[in-house]
C-alpha positions in Angstrom: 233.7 58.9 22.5 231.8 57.0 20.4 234.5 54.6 19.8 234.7 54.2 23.7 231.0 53.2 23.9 231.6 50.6 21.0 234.7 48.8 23.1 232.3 49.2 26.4 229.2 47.6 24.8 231.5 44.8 23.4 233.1 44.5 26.8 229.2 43.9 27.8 228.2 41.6 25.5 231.6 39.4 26.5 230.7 39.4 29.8 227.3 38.6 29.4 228.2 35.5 27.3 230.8 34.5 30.0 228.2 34.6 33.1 225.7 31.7 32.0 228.4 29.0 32.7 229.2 29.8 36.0 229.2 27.4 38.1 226.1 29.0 40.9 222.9 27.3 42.2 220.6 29.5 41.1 216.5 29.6 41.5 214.3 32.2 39.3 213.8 34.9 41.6 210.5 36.5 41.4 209.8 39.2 38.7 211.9 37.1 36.6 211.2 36.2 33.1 210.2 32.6 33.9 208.0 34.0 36.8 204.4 34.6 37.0 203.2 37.8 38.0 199.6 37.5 40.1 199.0 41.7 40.5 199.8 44.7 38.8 203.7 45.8 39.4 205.3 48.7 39.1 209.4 48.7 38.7 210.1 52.8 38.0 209.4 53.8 42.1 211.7 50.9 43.3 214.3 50.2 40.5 212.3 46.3 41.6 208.8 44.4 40.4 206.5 46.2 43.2 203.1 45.0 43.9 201.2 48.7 43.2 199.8 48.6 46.2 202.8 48.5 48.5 204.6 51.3 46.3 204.4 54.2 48.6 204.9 57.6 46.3 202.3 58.6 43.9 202.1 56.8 41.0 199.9 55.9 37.2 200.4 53.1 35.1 198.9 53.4 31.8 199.1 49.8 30.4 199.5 49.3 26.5 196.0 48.0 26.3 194.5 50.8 27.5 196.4 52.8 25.3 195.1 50.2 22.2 191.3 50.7 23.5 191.5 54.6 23.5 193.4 54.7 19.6 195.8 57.0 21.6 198.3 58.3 18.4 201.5 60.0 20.5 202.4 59.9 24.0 201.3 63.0 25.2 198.1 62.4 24.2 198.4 59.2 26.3 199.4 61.4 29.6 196.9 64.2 29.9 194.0 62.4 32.4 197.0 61.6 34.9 196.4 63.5 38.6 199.1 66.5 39.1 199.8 66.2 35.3 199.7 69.2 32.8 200.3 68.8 29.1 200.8 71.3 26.8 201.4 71.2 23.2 202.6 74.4 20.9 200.1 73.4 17.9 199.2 70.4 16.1 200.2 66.9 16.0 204.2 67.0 15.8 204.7 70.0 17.8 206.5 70.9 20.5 204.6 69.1 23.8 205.5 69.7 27.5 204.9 67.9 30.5 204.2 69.6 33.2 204.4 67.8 36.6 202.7 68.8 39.9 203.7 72.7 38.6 207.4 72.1 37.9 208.9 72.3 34.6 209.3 70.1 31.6 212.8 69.9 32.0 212.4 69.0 35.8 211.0 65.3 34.3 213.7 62.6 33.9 212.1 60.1 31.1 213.3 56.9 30.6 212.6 54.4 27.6 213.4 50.9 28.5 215.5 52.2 31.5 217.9 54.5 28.7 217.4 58.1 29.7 215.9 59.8 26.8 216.1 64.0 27.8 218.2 65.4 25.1 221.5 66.8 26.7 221.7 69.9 24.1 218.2 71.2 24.9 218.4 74.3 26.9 216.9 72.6 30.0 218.2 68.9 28.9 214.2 68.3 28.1 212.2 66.1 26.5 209.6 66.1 24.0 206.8 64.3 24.5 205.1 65.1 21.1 207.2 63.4 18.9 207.4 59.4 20.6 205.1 57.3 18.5 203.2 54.8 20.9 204.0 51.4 19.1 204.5 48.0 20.6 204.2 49.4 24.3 203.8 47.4 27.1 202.7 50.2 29.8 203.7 53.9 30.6 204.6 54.5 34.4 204.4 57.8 35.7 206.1 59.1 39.2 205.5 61.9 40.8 207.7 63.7 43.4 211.6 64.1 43.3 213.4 61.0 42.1 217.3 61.3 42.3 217.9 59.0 44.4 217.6 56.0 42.1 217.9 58.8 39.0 220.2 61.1 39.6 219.9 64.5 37.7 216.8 65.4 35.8 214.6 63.9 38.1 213.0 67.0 40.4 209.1 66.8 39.9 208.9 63.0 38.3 209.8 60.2 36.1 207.9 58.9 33.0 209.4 55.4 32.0 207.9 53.8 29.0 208.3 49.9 28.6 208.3 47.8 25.6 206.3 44.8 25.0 208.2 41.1 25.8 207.2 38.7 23.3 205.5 35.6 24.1 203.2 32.9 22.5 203.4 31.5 18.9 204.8 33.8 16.3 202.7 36.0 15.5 202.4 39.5 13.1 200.6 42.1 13.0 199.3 44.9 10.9 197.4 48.1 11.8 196.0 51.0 9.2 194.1 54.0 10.8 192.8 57.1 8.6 191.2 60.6 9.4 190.5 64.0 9.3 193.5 66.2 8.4 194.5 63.6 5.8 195.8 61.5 8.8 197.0 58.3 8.1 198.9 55.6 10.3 200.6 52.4 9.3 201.7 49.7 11.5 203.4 46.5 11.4 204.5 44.3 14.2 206.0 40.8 14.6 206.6 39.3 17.9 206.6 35.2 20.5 208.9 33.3 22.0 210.6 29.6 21.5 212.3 28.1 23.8 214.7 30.1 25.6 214.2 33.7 22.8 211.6 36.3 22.8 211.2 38.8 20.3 208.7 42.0 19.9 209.2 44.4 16.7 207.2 47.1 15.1 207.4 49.8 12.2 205.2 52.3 11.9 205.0 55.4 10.0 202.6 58.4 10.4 201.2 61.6 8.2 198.9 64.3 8.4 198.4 67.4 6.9 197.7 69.2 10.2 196.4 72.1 11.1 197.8 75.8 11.6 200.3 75.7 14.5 200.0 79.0 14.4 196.1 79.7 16.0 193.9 80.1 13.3 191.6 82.7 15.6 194.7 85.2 14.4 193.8 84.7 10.9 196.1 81.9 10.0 195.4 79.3 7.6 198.4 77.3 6.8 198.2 74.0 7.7 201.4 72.9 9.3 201.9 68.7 8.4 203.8 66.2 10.4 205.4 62.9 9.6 206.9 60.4 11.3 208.6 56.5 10.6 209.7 54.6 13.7 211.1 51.5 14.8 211.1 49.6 18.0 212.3 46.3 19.1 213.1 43.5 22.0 214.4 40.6 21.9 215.7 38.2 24.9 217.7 35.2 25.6 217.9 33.3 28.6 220.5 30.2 27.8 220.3 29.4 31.4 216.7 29.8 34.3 219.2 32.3 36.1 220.1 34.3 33.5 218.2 36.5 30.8 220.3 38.7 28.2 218.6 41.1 26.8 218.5 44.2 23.8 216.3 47.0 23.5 216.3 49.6 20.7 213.9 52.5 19.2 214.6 55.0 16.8 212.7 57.5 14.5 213.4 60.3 12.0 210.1 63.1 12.4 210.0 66.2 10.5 207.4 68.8 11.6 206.2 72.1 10.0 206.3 74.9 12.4 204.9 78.3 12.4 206.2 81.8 14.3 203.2 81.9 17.1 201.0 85.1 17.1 202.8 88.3 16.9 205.7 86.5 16.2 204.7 86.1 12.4 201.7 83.7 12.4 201.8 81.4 9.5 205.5 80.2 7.8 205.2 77.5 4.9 209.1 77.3 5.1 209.6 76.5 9.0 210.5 73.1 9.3 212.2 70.9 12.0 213.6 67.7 11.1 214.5 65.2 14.0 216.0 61.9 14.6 216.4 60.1 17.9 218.0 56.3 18.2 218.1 54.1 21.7 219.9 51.4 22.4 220.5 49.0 25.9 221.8 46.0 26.1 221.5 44.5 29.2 222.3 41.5 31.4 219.8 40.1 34.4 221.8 37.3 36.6 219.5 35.5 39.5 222.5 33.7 41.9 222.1 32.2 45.3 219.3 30.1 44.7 217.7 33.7 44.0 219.1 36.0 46.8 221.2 38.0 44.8 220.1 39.2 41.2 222.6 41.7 39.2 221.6 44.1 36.3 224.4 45.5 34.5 223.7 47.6 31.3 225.3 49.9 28.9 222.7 52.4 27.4 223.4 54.7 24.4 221.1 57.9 23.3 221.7 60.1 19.8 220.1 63.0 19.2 219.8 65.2 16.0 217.5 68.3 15.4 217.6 70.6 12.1 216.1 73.3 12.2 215.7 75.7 8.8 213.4 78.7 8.4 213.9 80.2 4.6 212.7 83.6 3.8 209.5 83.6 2.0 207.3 86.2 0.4 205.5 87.0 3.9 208.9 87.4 5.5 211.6 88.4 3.2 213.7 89.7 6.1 213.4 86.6 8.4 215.5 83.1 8.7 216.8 80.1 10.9 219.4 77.6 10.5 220.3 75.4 13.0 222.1 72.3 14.0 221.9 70.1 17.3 223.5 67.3 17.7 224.1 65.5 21.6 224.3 62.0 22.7 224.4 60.3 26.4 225.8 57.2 27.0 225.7 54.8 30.9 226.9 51.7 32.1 225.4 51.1 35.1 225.2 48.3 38.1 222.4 47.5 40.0 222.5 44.2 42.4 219.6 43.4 44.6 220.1 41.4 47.7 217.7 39.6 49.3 217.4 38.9 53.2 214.3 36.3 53.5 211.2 37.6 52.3 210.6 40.8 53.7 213.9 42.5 53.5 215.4 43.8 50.1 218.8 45.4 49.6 219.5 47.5 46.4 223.2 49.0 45.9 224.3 50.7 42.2 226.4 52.2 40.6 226.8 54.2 37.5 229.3 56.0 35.0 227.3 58.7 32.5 229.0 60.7 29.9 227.2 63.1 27.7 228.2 65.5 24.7 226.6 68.2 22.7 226.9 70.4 20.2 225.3 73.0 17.9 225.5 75.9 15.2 223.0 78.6 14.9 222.2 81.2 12.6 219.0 83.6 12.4 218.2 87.1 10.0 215.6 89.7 10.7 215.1 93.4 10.3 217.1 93.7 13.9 220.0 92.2 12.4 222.3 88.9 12.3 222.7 86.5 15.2 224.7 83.7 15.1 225.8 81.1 17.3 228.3 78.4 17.7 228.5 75.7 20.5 231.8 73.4 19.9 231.5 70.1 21.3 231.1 69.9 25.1 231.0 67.0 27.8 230.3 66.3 30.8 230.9 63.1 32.9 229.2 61.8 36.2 229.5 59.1 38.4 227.2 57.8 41.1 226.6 55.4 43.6 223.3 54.9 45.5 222.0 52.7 48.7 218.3 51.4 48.6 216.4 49.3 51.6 213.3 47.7 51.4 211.3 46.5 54.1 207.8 44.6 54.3 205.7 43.0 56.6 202.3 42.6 57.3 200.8 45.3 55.7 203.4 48.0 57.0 206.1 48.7 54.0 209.5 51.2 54.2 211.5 52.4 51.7 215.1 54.6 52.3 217.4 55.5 50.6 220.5 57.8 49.5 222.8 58.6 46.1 226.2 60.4 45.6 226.4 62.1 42.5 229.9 63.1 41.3 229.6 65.5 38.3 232.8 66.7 36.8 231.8 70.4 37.0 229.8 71.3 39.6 231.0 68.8 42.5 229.7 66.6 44.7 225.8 66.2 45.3 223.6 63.9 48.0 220.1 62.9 47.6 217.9 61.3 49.9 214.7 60.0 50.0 212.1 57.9 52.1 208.6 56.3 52.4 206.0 54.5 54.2 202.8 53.0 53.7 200.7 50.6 56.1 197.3 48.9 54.7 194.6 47.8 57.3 193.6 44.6 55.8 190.0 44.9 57.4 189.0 47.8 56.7 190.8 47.7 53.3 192.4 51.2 54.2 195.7 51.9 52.9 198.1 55.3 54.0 201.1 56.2 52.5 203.6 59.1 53.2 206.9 60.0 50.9 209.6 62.5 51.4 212.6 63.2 49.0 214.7 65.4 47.6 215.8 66.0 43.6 218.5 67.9 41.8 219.2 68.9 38.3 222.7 69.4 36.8 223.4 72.4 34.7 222.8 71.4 31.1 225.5 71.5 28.5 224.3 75.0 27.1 224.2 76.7 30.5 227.8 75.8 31.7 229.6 76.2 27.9 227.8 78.7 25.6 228.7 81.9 25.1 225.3 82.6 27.5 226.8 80.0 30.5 228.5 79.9 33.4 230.6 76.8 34.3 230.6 78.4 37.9 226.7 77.4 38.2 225.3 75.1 40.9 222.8 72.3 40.4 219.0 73.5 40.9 217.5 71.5 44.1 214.3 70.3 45.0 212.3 68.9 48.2 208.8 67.3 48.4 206.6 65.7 51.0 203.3 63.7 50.0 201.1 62.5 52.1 198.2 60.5 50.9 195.3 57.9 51.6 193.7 54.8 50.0 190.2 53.9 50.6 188.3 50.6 49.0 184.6 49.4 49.4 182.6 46.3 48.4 185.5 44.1 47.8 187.5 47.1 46.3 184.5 47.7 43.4 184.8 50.9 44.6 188.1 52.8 45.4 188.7 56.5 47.0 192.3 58.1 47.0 193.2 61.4 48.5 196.9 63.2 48.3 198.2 66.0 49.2 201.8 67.4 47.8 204.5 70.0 48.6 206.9 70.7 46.3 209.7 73.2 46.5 212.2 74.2 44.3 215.6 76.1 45.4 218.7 77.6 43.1 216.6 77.5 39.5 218.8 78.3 36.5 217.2 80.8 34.5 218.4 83.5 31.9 219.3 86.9 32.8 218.2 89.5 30.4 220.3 91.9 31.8 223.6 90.3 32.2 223.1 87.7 28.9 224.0 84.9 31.6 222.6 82.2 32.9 222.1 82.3 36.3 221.3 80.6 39.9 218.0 82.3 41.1 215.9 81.5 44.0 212.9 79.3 43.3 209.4 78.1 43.3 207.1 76.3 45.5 204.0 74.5 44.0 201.5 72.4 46.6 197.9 71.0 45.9 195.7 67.9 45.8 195.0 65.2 44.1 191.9 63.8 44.6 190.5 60.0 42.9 188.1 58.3 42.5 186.9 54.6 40.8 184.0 52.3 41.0 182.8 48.6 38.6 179.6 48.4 39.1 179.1 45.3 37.1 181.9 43.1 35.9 181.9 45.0 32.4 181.7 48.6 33.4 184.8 50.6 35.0 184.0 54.8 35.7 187.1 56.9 36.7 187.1 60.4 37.9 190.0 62.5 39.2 190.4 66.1 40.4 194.0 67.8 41.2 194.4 71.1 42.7 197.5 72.8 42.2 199.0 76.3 43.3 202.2 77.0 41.8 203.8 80.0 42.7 207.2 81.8 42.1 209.3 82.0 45.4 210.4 86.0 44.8 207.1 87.3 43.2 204.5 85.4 44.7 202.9 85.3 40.8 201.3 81.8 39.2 203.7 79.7 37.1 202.6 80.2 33.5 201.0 77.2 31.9 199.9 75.9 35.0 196.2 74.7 35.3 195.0 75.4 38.8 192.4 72.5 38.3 192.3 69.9 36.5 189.2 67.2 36.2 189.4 64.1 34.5 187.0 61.3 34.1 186.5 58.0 31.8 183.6 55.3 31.3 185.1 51.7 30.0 182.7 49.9 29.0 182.1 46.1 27.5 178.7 44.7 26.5 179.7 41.6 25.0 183.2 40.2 25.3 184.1 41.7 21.5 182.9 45.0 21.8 184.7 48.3 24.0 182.7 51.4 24.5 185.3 54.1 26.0 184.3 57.7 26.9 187.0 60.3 28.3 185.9 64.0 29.2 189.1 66.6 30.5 187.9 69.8 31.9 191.4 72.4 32.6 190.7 75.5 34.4 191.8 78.8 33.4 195.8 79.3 32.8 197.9 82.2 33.1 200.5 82.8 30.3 203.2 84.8 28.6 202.6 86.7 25.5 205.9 86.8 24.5 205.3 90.0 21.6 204.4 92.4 24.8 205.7 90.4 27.7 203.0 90.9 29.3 200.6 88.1 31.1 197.4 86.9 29.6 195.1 84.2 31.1 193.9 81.2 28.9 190.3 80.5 28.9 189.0 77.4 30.8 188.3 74.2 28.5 186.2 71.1 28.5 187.7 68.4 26.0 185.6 64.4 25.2 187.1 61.9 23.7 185.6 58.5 22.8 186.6 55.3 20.9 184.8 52.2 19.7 186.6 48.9 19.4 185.0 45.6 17.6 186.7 42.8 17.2 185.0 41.0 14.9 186.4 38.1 14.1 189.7 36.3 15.8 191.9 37.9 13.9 190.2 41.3 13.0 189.6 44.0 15.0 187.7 47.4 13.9 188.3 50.7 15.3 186.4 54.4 15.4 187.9 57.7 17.3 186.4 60.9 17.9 188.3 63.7 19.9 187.3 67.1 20.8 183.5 66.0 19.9 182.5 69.3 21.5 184.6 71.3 18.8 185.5 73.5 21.4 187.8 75.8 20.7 190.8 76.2 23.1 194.7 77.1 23.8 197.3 75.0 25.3 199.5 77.8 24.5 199.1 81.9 24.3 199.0 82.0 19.9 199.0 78.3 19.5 196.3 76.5 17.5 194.3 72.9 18.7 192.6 70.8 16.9 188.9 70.9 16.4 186.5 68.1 15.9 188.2 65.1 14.6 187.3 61.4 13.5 189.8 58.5 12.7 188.7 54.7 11.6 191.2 51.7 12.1 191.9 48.0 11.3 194.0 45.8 12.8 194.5 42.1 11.9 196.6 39.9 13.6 197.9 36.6 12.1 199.9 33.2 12.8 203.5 32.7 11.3 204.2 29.1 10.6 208.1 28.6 9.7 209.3 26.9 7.0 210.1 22.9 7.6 
């Protein structure tokens, strides 16, 4: 298989060498490379460059200099103030962490890293970890919520997260960035990135430590401190031998290991339970503007490898009790996307795309109940899709429908749909939007082949409706949102402990608000508070989803004195949780907590710019997680210094 992807990325690159010297008029079409963009835009609601205030679902961008202001050190940590957004994280830095979107599941999120779909396909759920993707060299972090198969296919029931990488512009320039703190934290940086005539470039390495604290919660009596570490690198680079044309390559990789401990009454504290993980992306990619601009193509071919070892040796506090493990999986598309424009107002999008995944994985545990092992021989599964977009603005009223096919070769044949509207009174500055869809998951690789599956399963479904209003005042220095959400899911996969089986169940139904607000008083000064409201409910039972907060309040102060100083302040309140304590099985409820954050940046000179973090400046003491630890009170210092290359004459 991997063999095949070589020959097909070769194909690519063949092609995308051969389609510059055509022989088409060709004008740069807006959103474009050569272009200048005027607004914010959004691309992950459209598939297209969208002026955010035309894209009708509910959506957060978090831009890369927002992350840089706050000191933010992993992605989840990055994501917890967004509206309908629950994070939670099984310990300290390099554990487990779970995003939680308008109460569906962490494996109900499709994420996406430079448009390659990063959810590993051996995972039980084909999830993602959000607690293990370093945030270096990022451009901005779009987050989607409500189903999104139609332009995504599988994965996609409650949301998308796409992360972008930076595009590199100016003069040649490097970088390098060195942070230090409690828990014997340190972070290392470096970065080079411009652009000369028709190439731009943008890499980074980074590598981070820490000594940790007890993933295991230390109010049990546990005291080991579980470390982390973590080396990463991330690149773009871009060529555009002709104004129509732009060939691009994007790539990430990183090799994490993590000390783990068995929560609670699982065991508490393990100094031999380790996880060791390394994840590589790559896409090529060609963008082609033809027809003086009326018809641009994307065509791509996207490969994802993942590898997970897991080993737990017996030790002195548990001489009866060991893991191995082995997980290897890797997805690779080539896809098709051409966008057809009919004058200014009307937009066209057709696609289509060819998906193969493969996983596989040996497992092996001891304890006073006996021996288990486990062997999953290489699986795949293919899928092809085709999907119909159409776009429609004018004056202040904008419509989006649209539909996919998904052919999976297990399961069958599955349609999505999906539609949305939003109209702005220019006057009044009033904007009101309304989205409906509808998402579905495929069974993962582990629920159709293990020994625990059924290849007879049918994909989980899901169906939302938002609807939702945009208010601004005083030239839009101060803004007002309001959304309401409805989000059902039908035929969940879940595990039968009486059969051993996976199996299609009935489903869940989560609805709520989410509630925003944000206001500049002066020029220099940005305040930003937002309140979500969720009830998530199982379909049968009528019981609360565990691990989701029924409230959530979020706010942040920005603030600039002088053009070289920041002043940022961020306070999370969650409300109380229920949860599972797996030893019993019985629920518990997590106690409400109030988190603040805040971060100092100075640049003092051109090149040199001084940092200071403090998180959890209350010290309060919390769980994300029934029998998982949090960090207390913490403080981190950084440098960064950024520098001119000259070449060589």
């Amino acid at each position: 298989m991997k063999t095949r992807l070589k020959n097909v990325i070769c194909v690519l690159f063949c092609v995308c060498l051969l389609f510059p010297f055509i022989s088409l008029s060709a004008e740069v079409q807006p959103g474009s490379t050569a272009a200048i963009e005027l607004e914010p835009v959004a691309v992950t609601a459209t598939l297209i460059p969208t002026p955010i205030d035309q894209v009708a679902s509910s959506i957060t961008v978090v831009t890369g200099d927002e992350i840089e202001a706050r000191g933010t050190q992993s992605l989840e940590e990055a994501l917890r103030d967004v509206p309908g957004v629950d994070v939670v994280r099984t310990g300290g830095p390099g554990s487990r962490a779970s995003l939680l979107i308008r109460g569906g599941r962490d494996e109900d999120v499709l994420v996406l890293i430079d448009g390659i779909e990063a959810n590993d396909p051996i995972e039980f759920g084909r999830s993602f970890d959000f607690g293990l993707l370093a945030l270096d060299d990022i451009d901005r972090i779009e987050i989607v919520r409500g189903p999104q198969s139609t332009l995504y296919g599988s994965d996609a029931m409650a949301g998308v997260v796409q992360i972008f990488t930076r595009r590199g512009q100016g003069p040649p320039t490097g970088r390098v960035r060195l942070d230090y703190g409690s828990f014997e934290t340190n972070r290392e940086v470096a970065g080079l990135s411009g652009a000369a005539h028709n190439v731009s470039y943008s890499l980074s390495l980074s590598r981070f430590e820490t000594q940790g604290i007890s993933s295991a919660d230390e109010d049990d009596g546990n005291s080991e401190r579980d470390g982390y570490r973590n080396v990463s690198l991330a690149g773009r680079v871009i060529y555009c031998p002709r104004v129509n044309t732009e060939l691009g390559l994007v790539f990430r990789a990183f090799d994490a290991n993590s000390e783990l401990d068995n929560h609670g009454g699982w065991g508490g504290d393990d100094p031999n339970y380790t996880l060791e993980t390394r994840r590589g992306f790559i896409r090529p990619y060609l963008d082609l503007w033809l027809l003086d601009g009326k018809w641009h193509q994307n065509l791509s071919a996207s490969y994802a490898d993942h590898e997970r070892d897991l080993s737990n040796k017996t030790d002195p506090d548990h001489p009866l009790d060991s893991e191995e493990g082995k997980f290897r999986s890797d997805l690779w598309k080539l896809a098709w996307q051409n966008d057809l424009y009919f004058g200014d107002h009307h937009l066209v999008t057709i696609g289509a795309e060819y998906e193969e995944e493969s996983g596989e994985s040996e497992y092996e545990s001891a304890s006073s109940f006996g021996t288990y092992k486990s062997k999953f021989p290489e699986k795949t599964a293919i899928t092809r899709s085709a999907f119909l977009q159409e776009d429609f603005h004018l004056k202040g009223f904008g419509a989006v429908a649209g539909l996919r096919r998904d052919s999976h070769d297990r399961f069958g044949e599955h349609t999505s749909y999906r539609a949305a509207a939003t109209y702005k009174i220019d006057a009044t500055d009033t904007r009101f939007r309304a989205a409906w869809g509808t998402g579905f998951k495929a069974p993962s690789l582990f629920q159709l082949y293990s020994s625990y599956g059924d290849p007879g399963l049918e994909p989980e479904q899901s169906e939302s409706w938002e609807a939702g209003i945009e208010q601004g005042f005083m030239n839009d220095r101060i803004g007002f949102s309001v959304t309401y959400f409805d989000l059902r899911f039908e035929n969940l996969i879940d595990y039968n402990l009486a059969t051993y089986k996976y199996e299609n169940i009935s489903g869940a139904r989560s609805r709520g608000w989410e509630i925003g607000a944000e206001t500049r008083p002066i020029e220099s000064l940005l305040v930003s508070l937002a309140y979500t409201n969720t009830d998530a409910r199982d379909k049968d039972t009528g019981e609360p989803l565990i691990r989701r907060s029924g409230e959530k309040y979020s706010g942040s102060m920005q603030w600039r004195p002088i053009e070289s100083v920041s002043l940022n302040l961020y306070a999370l309140h969650v409300g109380s949780r229920p949860d599972l304590d797996f030893t019993s099985g019985k629920r518990v409820r997590l106690d409400p907590y109030t988190r603040v954050d805040a971060a100092v940046n100075w640049r003092a000179r051109k090149a040199w710019t001084l940092s200071l973090r403090a998180e959890n400046i209350a010290n309060e003491d919390y769980e994300e997680a029934y029998g998982f630890g949090t960090p207390g009170r913490s403080l981190y210092a950084g440098v960064r210094y950024e520098f001119p290359l000259r070449s060589a004459r």
